[in-house]
C-alpha positions in Angstrom: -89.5 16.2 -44.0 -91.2 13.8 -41.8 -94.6 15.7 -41.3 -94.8 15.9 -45.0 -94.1 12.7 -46.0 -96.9 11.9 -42.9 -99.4 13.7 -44.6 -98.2 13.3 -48.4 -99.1 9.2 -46.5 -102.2 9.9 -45.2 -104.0 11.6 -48.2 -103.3 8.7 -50.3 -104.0 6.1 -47.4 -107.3 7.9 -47.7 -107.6 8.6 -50.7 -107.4 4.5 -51.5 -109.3 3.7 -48.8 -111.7 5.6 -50.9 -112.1 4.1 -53.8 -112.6 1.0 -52.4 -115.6 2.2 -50.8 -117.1 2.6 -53.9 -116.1 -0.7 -54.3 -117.4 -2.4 -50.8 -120.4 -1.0 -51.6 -121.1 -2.3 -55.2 -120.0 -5.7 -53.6 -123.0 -5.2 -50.6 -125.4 -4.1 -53.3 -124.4 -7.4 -55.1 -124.4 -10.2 -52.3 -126.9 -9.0 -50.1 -129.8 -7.2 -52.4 -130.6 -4.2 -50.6 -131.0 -1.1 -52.6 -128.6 1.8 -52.9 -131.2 4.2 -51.4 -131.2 2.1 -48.0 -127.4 1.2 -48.3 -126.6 5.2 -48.4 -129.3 5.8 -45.6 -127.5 3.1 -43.4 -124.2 4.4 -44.3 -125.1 8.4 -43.7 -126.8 7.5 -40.1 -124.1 5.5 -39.0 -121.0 7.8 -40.5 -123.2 10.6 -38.9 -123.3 9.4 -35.7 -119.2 8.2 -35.6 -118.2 11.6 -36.7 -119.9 13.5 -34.2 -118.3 11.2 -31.3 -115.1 12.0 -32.6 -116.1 15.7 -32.7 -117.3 15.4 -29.4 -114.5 13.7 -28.2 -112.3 16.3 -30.0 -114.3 19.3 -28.1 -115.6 20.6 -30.6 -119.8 22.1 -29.4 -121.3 20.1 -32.0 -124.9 22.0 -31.4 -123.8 25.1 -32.0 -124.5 25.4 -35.2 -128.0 25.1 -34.4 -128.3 28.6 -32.4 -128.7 30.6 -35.0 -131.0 30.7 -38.0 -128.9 31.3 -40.8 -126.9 28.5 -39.8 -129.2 25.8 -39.6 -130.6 26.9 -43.1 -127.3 26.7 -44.9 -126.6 23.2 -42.9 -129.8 22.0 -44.4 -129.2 23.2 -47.8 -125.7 21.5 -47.5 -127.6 18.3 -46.1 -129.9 17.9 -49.2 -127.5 18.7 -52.2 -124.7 18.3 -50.8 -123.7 14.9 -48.3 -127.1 13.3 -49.2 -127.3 13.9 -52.8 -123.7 13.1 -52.9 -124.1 10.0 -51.6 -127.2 8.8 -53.1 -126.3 9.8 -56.5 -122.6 7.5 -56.0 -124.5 4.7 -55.2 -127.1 4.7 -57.8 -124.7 5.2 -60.2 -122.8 2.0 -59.1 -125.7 -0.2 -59.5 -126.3 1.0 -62.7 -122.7 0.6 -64.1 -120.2 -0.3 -61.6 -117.7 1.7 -58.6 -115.0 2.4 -60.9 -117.0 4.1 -63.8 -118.9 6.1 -60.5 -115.8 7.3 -59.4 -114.4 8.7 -62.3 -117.6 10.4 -63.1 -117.8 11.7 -59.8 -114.0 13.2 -60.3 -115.3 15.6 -63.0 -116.2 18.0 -59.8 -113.1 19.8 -59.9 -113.8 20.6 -63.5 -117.5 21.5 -62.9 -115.9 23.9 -60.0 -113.5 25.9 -62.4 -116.2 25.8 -65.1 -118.1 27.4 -62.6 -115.6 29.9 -61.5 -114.9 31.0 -65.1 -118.6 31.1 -66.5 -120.5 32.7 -63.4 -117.6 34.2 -61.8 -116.1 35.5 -64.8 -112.9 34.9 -63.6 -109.9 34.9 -65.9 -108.8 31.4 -66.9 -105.4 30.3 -67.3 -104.5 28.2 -70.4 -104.3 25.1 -68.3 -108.1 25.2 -66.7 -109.1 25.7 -70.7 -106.7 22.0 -70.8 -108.4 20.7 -68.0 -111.9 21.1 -69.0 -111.2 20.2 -72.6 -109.2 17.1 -70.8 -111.9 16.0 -69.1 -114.5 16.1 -71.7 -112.7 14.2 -73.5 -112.4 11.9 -71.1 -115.9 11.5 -70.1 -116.9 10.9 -74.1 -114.1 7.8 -74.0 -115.5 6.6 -71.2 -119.4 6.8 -71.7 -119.3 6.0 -75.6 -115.9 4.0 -75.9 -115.3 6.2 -78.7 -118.4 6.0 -80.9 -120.6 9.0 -80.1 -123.6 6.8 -81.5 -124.0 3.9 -78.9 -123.4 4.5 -74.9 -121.1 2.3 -73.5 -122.9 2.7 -70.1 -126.5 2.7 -69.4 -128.0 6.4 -69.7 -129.0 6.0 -66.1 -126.0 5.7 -64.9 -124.3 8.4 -67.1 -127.3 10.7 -65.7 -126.7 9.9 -62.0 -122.9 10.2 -62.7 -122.9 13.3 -63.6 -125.0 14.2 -61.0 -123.1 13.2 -58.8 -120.2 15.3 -59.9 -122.2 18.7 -59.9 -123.3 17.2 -56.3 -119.7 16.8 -55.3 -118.8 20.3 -56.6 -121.6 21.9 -54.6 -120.3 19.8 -51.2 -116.8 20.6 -51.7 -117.1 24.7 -52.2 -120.5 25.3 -50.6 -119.5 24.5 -46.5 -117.0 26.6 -46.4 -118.5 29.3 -44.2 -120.6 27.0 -42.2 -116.8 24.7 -41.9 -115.4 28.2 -40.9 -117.4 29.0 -38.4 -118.0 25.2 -36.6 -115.7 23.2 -37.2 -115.4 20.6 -40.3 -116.3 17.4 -38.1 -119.7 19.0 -36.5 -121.1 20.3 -40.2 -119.9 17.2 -42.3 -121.2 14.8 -39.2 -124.6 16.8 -38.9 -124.8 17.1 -42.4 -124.2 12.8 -43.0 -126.9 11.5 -40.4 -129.7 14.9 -40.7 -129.2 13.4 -44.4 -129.6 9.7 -43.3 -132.4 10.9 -41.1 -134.3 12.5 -44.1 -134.2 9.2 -46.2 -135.1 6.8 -42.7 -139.1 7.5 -43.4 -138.7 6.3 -47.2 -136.3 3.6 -46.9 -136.3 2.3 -43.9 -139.0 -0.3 -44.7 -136.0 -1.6 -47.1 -133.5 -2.7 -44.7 -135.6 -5.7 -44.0 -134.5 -7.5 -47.6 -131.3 -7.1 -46.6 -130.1 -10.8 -46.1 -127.4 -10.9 -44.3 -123.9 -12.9 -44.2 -120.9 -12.6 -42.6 -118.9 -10.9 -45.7 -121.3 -8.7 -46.6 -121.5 -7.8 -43.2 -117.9 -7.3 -42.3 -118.3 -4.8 -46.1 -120.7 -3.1 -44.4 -118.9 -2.7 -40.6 -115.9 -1.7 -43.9 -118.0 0.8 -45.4 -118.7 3.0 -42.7 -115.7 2.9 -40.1 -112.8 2.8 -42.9 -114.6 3.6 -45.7 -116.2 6.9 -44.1 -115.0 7.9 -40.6 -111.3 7.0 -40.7 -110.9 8.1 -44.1 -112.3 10.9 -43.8 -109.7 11.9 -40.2 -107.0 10.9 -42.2 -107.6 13.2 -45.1 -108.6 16.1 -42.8 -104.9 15.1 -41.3 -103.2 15.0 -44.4 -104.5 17.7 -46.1 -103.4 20.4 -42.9 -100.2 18.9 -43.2 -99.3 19.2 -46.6 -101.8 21.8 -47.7 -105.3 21.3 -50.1 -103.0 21.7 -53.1 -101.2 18.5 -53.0 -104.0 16.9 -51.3 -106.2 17.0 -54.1 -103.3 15.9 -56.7 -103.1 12.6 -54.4 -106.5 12.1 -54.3 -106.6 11.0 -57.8 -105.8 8.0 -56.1 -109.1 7.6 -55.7 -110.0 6.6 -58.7 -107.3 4.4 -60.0 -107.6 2.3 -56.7 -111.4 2.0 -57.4 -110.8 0.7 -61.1 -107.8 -1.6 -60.0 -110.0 -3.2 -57.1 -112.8 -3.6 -59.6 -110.5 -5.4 -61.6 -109.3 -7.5 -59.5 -112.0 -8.1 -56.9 -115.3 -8.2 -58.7 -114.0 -8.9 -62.0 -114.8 -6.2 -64.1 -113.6 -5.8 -67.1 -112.1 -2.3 -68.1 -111.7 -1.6 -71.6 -109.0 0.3 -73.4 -111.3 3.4 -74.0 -112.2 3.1 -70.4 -108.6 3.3 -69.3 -108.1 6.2 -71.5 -111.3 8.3 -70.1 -110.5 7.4 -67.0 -106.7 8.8 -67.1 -108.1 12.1 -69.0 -110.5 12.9 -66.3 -107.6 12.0 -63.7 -105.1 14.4 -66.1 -107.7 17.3 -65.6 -107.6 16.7 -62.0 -103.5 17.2 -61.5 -103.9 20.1 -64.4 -106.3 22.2 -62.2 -104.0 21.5 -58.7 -100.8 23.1 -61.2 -102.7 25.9 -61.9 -104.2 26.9 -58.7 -100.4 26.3 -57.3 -99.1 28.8 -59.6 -102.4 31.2 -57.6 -103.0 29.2 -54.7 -106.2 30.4 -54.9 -106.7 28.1 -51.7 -109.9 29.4 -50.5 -111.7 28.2 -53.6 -110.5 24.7 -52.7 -111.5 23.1 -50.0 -111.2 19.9 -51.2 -110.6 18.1 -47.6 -114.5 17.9 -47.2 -114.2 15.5 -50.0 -117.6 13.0 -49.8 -118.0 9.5 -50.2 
């Protein structure tokens, strides 16, 4: 029991420690006025750079992936839409609503994947993906309307980036499976986070420089990318080997609830009852897709433990 109950630990340590990242970072953005484009720059160098030490340190031959030519174009390709946009399109949706409603935006992925599967695929659907997907778009009306299809309860820029970000997140989690297969998962996802940081430096580096700086919104930041991106992300990788992507990805839905809860309760934002509801469809659709795929275990179409953020 005690490896799984270590892992079942870990995903949801992680999967926490997640959502308040969302969180940390809406708080930077807040006290210290430096833009979400340099804030995800910062953050994608400096994750970059921790997670290749530990795959260093792990042994992994983090420049392999660079010998051949095939491999460097998929690596770029998962650089653009998949860490970078990822990132990018998180944190402008939290300035432009908050890190809860980013989050559960960003948790219509799974959804987006199945859709995916089903449409372009054409595989056969079970009744519960149908659930799921119905699930979460009801969810996602709840939560971006409250309810009344003719006003938005969210700016349309931030509904935009949110869903953007999902479709981003879907492409990261299924696209890097090969690459993953082939080098490793901390060499791709560490290249991937600072060649992604490296490809905004030239555009927002010139930003950094409003950053003013205090001690909290420091210690967020030093929070951001040690917990926030390179312990969380070793402690799902940890997790999910011990107890399997399946259950991984029904823990994860953490995520989200952790991110609204700290909202609540750190930056005083005030969740609605529609928002509540949205939230928990889009969180239903989750667990509804991880039953199904146990009943398959279709495992190779989820490799959710390259999860972002």
């Amino acid at each position: 029991m005690g490896n799984s109950r270590k892992g079942m630990m870990f995903v949801l340590i992680s999967a926490v420690m997640w959502g308040s990242s969302g969180v940390c970072a809406q708080y930077i953005m807040e006290v210290s006025n430096i833009s979400s484009a340099s804030l995800t720059m910062l953050r994608l160098l400096f994750s970059g750079l921790i997670l290749l030490t530990l795959s260093l340190t792990h042994g992994d031959k983090i420049f392999a992936v660079f010998r051949h030519r095939d491999s460097i174009i998929s690596l770029l390709l998962f650089t653009l839409f998949g860490a970078m946009l990822v990132q990018l399109t998180f944190l402008f949706t939290i300035e432009k609503s908050n890190a809860a409603t980013a989050t559960v935006l960003q948790f219509l992925s799974p959804t987006i994947i199945v859709a995916w599967y089903a449409l372009v695929k054409k595989k056969r659907t079970g009744k519960l993906i149908f659930a799921a997907i119905g699930i979460s778009l009801v969810g996602t009306f709840l939560l971006v309307t409250h309810g009344n299809p003719f006003s938005l309860s969210i700016s349309g820029g931030a509904l935009f980036w949110g869903i953007v970000s999902a479709f981003s997140a879907a492409f990261y989690t299924t696209y890097p499976s090969g690459l993953i297969a082939r080098f490793g998962t901390l060499p791709i996802v560490g290249w991937s986070m600072l060649l992604g940081g490296m490809m905004l430096t030239p555009f927002y580096a010139s930003d950094v420089g409003s950053f003013t700086a205090s001690g909290t919104a420091l210690l967020a930041f030093f929070y951001l990318i040690v917990v926030g991106t390179a312990m969380t992300f070793s402690l799902y990788l940890t997790g999910a080997q011990l107890i399997g992507g399946q259950k991984a990805s029904i823990l994860s839905c953490a995520e989200p609830l952790s991110s609204a809860m700290l909202s609540v309760l750190l930056l005083g934002i005030t969740f609605s009852l529609p928002d509540w509801l949205g939230s928990l469809c889009i969180i239903a659709s989750v667990l509804l897709i991880a039953l199904d795929s146990r009943g398959k275990l279709h495992s190779r179409h989820h490799h959710h433990h390259q999860k972002t953020s």
